[in-house]
N, C-alpha and C positions, 0 to 999 in steps of 0.2 A: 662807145662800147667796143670795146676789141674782144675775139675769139681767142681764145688759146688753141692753138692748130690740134693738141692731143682732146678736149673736150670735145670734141663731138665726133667719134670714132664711127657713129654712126647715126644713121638720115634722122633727124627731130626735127620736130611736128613746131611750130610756133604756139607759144602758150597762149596767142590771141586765135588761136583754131577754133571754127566754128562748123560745127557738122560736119569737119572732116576735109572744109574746104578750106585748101589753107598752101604754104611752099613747104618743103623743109629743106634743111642744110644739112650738108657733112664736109668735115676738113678733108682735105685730100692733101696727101704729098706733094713738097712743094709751094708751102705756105700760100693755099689757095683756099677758097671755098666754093662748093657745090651747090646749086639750088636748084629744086626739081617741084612741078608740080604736083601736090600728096593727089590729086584726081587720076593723074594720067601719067604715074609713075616712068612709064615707056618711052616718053615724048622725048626724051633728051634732058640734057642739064645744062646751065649754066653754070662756067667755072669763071670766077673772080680772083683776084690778088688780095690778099691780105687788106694791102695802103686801099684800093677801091672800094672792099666791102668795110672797111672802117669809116672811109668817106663816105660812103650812101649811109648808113646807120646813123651819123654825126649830123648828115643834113634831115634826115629823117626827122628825127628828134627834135632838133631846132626847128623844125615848121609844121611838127604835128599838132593836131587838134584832139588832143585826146577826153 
């Protein structure tokens, strides 16, 4: 799964959110992405490269148990 850097202009919630407990992302300039936890919004972010956040999603997938 790849992001389009303009789709997510702003913080979204993962559609597997439950009760609120959950990460969300937003692209940032720079062809990066943002991830922050939706509990503790304050805590900091993690920013990834594009190629990284396409490789975690791709391995994700490939050995999830859904």
């Amino acid at each position: 799964m790849v992001i389009r850097q303009d789709a997510l202009a702003e913080w979204t919630k993962s559609s597997y959110s439950a009760n609120g407990n959950c990460v969300e992302v937003k692209a940032a300039e720079g062809h990066a992405l943002l991830v922050r936890d939706s509990k503790s919004v304050s805590s900091g972010v993690l920013d990834f490269s594009a190629k990284t956040w396409s490789a975690f999603l791709s391995d994700v997938t490939r050995t999830a148990r859904f």
